[in-house]
N, CA, C and O of each residue as an XYZ file, in Angstrom:
572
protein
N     -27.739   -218.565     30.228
C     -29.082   -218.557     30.787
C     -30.024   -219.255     29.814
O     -30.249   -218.848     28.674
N     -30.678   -220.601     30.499
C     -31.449   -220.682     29.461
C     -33.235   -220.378     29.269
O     -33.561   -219.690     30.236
N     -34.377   -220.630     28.436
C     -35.281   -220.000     28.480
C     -35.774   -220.173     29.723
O     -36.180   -219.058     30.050
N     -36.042   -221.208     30.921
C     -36.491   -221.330     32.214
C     -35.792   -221.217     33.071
O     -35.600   -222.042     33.964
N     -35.051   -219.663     32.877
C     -34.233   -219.008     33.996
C     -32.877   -220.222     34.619
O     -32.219   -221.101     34.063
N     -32.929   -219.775     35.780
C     -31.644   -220.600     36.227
C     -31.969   -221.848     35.998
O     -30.928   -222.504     35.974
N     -33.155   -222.698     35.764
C     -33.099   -224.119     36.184
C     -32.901   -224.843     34.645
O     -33.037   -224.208     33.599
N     -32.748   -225.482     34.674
C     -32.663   -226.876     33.262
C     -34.047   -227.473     33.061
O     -34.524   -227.900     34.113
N     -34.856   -227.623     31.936
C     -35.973   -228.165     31.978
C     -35.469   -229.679     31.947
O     -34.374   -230.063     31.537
N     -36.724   -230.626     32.582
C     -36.832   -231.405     32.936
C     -36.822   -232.409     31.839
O     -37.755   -232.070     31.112
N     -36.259   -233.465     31.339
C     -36.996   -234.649     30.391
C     -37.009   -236.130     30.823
O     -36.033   -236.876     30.904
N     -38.463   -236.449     31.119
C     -38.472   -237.854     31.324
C     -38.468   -238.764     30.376
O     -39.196   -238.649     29.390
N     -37.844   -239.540     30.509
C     -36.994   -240.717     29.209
C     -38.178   -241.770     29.697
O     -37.981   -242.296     30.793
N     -39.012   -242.017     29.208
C     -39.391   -243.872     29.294
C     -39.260   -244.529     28.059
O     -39.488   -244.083     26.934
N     -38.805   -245.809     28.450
C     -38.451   -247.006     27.549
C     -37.891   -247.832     28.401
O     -37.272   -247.432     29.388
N     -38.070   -249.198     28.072
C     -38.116   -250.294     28.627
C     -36.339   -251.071     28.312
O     -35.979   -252.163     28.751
N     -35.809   -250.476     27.772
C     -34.674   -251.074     26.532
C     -33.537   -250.131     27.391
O     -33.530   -248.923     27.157
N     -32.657   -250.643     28.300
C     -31.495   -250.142     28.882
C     -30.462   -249.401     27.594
O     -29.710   -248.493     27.949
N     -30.470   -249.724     26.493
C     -29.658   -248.781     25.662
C     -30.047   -247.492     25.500
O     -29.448   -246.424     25.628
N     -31.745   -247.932     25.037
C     -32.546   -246.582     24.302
C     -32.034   -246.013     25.632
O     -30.841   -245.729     25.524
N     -32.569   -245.729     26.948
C     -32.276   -245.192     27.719
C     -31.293   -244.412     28.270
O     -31.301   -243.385     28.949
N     -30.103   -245.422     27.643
C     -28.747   -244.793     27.607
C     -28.070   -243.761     26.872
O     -27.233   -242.941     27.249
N     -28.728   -244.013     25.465
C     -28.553   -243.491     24.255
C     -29.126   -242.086     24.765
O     -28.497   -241.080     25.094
N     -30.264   -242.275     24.740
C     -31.342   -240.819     25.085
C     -30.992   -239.768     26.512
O     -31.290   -238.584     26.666
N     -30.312   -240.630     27.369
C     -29.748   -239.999     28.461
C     -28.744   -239.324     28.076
O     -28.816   -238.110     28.263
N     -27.181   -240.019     27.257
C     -26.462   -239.119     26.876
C     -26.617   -238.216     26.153
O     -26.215   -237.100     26.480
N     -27.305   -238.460     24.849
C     -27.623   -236.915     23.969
C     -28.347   -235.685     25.038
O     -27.997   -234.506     24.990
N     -29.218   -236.117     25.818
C     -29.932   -234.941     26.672
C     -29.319   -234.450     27.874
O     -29.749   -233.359     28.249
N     -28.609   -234.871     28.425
C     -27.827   -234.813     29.396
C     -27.033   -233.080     29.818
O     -27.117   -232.388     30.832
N     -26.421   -232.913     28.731
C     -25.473   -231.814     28.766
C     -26.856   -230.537     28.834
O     -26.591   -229.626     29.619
N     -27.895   -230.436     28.293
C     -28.825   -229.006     28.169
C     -29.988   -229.421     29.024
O     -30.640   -228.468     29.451
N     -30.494   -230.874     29.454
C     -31.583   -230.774     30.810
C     -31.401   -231.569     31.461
O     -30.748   -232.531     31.056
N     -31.960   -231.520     32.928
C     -31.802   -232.509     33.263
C     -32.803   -233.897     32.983
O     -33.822   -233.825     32.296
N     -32.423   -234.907     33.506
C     -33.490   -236.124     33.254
C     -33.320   -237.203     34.209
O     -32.652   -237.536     35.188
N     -34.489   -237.683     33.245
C     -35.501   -238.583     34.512
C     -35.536   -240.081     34.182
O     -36.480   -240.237     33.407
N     -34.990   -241.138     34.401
C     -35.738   -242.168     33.705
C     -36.489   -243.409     33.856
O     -35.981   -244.102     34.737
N     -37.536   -243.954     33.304
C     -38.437   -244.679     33.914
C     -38.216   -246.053     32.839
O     -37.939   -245.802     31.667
N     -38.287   -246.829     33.078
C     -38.198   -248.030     31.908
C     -39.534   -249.094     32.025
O     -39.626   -250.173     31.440
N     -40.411   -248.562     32.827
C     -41.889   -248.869     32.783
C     -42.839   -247.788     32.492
O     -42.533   -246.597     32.429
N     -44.120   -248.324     32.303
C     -45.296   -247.131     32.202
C     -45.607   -246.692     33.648
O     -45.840   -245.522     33.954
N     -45.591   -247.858     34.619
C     -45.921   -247.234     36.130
C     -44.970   -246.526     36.786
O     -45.241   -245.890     37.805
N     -43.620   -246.576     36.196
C     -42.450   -245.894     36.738
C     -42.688   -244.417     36.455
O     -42.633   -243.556     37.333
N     -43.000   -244.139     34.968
C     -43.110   -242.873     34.283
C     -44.035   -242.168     35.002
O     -43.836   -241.033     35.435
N     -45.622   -243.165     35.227
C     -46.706   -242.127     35.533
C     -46.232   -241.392     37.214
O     -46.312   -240.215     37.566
N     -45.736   -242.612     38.004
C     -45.580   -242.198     39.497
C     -44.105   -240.960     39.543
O     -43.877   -240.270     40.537
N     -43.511   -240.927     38.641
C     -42.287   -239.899     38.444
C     -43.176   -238.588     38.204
O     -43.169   -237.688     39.044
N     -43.679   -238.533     37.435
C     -44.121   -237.757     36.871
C     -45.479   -236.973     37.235
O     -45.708   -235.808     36.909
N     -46.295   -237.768     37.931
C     -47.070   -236.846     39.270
C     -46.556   -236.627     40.340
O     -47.153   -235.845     41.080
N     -45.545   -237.103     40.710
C     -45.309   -236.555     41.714
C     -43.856   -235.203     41.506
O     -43.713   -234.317     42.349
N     -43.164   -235.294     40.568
C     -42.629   -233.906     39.952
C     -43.050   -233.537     38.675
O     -42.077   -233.791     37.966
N     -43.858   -233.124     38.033
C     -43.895   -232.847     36.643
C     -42.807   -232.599     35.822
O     -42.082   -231.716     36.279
N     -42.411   -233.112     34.678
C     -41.401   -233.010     33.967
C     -41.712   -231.577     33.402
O     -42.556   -230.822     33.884
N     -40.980   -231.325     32.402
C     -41.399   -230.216     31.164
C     -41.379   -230.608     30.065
O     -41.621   -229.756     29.210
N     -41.014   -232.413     29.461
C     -41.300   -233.082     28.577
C     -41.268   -234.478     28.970
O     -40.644   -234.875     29.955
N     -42.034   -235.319     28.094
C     -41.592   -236.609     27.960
C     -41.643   -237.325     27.078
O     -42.623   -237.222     26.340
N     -40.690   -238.273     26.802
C     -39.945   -238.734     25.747
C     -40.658   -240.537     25.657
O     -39.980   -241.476     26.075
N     -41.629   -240.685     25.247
C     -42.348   -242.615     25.713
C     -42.007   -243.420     24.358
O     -42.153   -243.142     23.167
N     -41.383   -244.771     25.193
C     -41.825   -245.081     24.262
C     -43.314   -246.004     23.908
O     -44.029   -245.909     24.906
N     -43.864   -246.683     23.040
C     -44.725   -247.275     22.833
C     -44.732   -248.820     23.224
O     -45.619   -249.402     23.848
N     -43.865   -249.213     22.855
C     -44.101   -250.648     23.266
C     -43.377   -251.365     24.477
O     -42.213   -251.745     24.355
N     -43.835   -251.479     25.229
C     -43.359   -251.601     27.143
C     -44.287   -252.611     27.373
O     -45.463   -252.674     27.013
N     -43.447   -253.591     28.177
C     -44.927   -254.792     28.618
C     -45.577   -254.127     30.118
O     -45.025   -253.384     30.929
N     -46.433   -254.489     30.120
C     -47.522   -254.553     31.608
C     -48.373   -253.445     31.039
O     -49.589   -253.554     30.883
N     -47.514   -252.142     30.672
C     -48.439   -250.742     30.186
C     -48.113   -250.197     29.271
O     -47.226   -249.403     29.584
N     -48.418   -250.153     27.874
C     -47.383   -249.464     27.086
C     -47.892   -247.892     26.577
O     -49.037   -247.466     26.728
N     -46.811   -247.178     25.967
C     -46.746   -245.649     25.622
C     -48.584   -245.109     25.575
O     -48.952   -244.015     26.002
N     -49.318   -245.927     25.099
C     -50.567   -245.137     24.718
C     -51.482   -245.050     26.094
O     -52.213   -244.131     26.465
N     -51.221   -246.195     26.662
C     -52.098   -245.768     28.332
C     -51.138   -245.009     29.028
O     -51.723   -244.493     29.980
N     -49.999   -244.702     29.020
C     -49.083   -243.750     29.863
C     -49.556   -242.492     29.036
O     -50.030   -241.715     29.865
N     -49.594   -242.242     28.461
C     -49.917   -241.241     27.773
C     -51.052   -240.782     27.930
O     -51.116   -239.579     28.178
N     -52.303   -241.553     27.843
C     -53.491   -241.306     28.019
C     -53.515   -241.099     29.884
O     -54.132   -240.162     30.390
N     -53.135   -241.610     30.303
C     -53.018   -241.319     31.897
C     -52.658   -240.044     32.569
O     -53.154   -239.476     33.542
N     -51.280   -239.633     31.489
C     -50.763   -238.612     31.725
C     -51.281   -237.040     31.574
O     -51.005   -236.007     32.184
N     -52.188   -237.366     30.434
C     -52.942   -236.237     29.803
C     -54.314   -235.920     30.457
O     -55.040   -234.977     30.140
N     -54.623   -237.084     31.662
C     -56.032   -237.142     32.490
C     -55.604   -236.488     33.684
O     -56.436   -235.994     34.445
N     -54.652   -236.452     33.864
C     -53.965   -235.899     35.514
C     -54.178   -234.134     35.015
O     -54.203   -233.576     33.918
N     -54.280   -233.750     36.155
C     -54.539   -232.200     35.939
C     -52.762   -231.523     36.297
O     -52.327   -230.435     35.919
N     -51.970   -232.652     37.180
C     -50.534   -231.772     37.514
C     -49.619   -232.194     35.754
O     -48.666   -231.542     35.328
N     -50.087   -233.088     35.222
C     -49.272   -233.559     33.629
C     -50.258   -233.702     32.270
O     -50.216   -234.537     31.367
N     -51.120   -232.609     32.470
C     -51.907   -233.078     30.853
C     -51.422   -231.787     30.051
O     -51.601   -231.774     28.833
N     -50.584   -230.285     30.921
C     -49.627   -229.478     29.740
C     -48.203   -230.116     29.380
O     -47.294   -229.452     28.882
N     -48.114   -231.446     29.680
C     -46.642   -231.934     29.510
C     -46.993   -232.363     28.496
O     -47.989   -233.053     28.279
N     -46.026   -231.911     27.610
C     -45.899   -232.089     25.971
C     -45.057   -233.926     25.937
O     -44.139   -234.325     26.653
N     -45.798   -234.672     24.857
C     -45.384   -235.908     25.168
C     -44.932   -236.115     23.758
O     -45.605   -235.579     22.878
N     -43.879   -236.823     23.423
C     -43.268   -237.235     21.723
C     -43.130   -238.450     22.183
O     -42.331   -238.710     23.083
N     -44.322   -239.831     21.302
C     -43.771   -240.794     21.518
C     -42.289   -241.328     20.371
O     -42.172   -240.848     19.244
N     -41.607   -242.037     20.765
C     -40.172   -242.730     19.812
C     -40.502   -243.899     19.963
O     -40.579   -244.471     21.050
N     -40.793   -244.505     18.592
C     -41.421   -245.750     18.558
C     -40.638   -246.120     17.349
O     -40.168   -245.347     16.515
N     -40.539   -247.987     17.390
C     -40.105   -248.756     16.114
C     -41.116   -248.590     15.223
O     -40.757   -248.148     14.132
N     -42.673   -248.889     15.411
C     -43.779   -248.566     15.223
C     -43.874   -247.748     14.030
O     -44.034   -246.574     14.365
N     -43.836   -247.910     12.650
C     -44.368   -246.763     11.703
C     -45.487   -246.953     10.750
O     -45.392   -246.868      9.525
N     -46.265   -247.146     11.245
C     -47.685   -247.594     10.709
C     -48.221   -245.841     10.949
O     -47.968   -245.188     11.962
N     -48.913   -245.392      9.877
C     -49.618   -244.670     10.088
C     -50.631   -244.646     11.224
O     -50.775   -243.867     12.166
N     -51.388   -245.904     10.790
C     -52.151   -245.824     12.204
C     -51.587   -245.911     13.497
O     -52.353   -245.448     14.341
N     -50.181   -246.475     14.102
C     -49.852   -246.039     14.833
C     -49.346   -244.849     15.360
O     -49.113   -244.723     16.562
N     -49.115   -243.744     14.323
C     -49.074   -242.632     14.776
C     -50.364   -241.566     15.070
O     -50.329   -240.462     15.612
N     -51.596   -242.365     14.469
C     -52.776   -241.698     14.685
C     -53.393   -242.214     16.044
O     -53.968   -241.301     16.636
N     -53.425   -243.221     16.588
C     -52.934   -243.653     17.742
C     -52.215   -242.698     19.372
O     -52.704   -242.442     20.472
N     -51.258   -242.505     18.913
C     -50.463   -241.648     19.495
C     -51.241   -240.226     19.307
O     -52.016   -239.719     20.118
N     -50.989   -239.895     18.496
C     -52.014   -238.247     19.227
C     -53.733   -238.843     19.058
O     -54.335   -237.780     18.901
N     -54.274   -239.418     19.034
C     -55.825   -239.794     19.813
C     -55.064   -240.255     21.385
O     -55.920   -240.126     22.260
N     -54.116   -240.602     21.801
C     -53.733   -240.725     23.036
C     -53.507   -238.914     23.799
O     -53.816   -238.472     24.905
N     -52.845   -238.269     22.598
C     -52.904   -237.181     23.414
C     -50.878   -236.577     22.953
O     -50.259   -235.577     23.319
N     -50.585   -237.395     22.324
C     -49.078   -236.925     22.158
C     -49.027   -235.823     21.204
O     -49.919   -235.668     20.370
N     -48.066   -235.088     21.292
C     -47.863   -233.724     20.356
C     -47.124   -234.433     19.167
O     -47.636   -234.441     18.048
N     -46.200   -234.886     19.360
C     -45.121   -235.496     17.742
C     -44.947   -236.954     18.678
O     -45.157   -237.374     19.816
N     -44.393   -237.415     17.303
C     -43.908   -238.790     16.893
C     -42.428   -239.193     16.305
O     -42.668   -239.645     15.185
N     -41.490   -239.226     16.455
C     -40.381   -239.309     16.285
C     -39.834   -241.192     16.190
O     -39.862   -241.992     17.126
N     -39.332   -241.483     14.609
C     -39.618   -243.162     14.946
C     -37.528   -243.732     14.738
O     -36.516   -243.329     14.164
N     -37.827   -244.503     15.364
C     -36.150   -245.132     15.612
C     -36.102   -246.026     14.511
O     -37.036   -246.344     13.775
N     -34.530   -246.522     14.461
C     -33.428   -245.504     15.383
C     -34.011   -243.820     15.195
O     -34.593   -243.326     14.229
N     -33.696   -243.325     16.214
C     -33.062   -242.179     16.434
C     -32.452   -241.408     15.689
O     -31.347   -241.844     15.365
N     -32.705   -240.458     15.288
C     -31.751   -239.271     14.699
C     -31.394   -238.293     15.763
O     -32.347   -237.636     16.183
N     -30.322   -238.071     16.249
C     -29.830   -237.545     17.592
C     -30.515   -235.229     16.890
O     -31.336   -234.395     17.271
N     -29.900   -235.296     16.254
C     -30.574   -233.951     15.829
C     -31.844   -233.972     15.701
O     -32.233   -232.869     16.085
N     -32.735   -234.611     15.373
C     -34.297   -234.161     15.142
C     -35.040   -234.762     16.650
O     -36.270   -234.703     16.639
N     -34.410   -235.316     17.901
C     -34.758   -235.850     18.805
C     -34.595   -234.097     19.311
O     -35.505   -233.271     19.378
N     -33.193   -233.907     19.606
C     -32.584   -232.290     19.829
C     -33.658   -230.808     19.916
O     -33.950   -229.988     20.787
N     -34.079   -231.092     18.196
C     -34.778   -229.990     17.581
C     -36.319   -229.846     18.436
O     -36.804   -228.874     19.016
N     -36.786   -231.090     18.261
C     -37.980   -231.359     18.694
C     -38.223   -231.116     19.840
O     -39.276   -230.540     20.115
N     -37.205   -231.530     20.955
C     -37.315   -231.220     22.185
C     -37.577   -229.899     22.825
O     -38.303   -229.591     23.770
N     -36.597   -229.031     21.869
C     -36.547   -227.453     22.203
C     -37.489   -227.379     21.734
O     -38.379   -226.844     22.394
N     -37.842   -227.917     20.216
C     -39.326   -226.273     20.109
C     -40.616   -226.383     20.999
O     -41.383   -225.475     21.321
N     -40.688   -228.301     21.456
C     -41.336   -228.467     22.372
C     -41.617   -227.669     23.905
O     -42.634   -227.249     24.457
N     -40.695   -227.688     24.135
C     -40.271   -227.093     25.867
C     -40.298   -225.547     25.367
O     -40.518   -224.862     26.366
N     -40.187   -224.880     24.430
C     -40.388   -223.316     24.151
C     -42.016   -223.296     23.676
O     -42.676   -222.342     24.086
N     -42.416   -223.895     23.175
C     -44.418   -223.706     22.769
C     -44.624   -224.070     24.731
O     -45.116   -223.284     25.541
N     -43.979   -225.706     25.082
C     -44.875   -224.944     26.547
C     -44.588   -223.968     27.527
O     -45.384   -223.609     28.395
N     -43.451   -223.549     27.377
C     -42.872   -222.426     28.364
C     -44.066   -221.035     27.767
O     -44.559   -220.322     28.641
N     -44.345   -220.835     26.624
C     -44.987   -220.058     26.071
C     -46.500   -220.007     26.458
O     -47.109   -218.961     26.686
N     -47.141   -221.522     26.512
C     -48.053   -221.678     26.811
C     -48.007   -222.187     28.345
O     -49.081   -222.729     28.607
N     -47.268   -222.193     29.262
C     -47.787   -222.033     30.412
C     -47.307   -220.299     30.993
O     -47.664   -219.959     32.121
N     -46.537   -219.369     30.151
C     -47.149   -217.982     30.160
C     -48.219   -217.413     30.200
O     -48.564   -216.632     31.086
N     -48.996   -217.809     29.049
C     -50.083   -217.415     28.710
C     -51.623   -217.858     29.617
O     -52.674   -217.231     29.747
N     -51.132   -219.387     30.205
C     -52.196   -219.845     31.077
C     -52.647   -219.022     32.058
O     -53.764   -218.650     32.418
N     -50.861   -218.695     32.627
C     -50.821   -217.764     34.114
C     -51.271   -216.048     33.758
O     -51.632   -215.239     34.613
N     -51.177   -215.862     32.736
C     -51.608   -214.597     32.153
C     -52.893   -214.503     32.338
O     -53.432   -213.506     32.819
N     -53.605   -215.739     31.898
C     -55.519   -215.188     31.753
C     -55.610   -215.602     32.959
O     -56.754   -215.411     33.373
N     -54.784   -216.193     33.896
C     -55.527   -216.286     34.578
C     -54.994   -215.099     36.169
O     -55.744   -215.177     37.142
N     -54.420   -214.645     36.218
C     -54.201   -213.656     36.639
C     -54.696   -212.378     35.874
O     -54.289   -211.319     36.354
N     -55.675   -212.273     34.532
C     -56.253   -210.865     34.236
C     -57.602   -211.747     34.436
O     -58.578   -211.037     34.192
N     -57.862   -212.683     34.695
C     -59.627   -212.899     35.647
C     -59.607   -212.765     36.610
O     -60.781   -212.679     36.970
N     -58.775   -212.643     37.666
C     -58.610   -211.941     38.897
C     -59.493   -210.642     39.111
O     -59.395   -209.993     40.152
């Protein structure tokens, strides 16, 4: 059983790069299910219309990249508790300051470390399982 009862939480993969995609599909595969978008307009239209329980962006995508998906995502009222980690080549400080002024929780930079992608994910999807407890809590004792 895992923490969201019978179902598998959700992870949407965007990146533009058919490996990353691949790569990131198999490590996640076996503990949630997933989603994947290899554009920014793919991600946002996936993702209002089912909400994930994470998503995984990356930053650099042509037409839209990670920081307006992100910022888009966090303006929608059905995806602004979706916890977002961008995975970027990107390690400029300022690009990670960037990324959360967009609205992302962590930053995780490639390659990939298949364990700290892992780690991150869970404690992610357990702070929001926690915090969409607590939402439905106050708001069922303002009732």
């Amino acid at each position: 059983m895992t923490m969201f009862a019978n179902e598998r939480p959700t992870v949407l993969v965007v990146d533009d790069t058919p490996a990353n995609l691949s790569l990131l599909s198999g490590l996640l595969k076996e503990q949630y299910r997933i989603k994947l978008a290899n554009n920014g307009f793919k991600a946002i239209e996936l993702a209002l219309a089912a909400p994930p329980d994470i998503v995984l962006l990356d930053i650099m995508m042509p037409e839209m990249d990670g920081y307006e998906v992100c910022r888009r995502l966090k303006s929608a009222d059905a995806t602004r508790h979706v916890p977002v980690i961008f995975l970027s080549a990107k390690t400029e400080v300022e690009d990670e300051e960037r990324g959360f002024l967009a609205g992302a929780e962590d930053f995780i930079h490639k390659p990939i470390s298949p364990p700290i992608v892992l780690a991150r994910v869970k404690t992610y999807l357990e702070l929001k399982l926690l915090h969409d407890f607590l939402r439905a809590r106050n708001k069922f004792t303002q009732l």
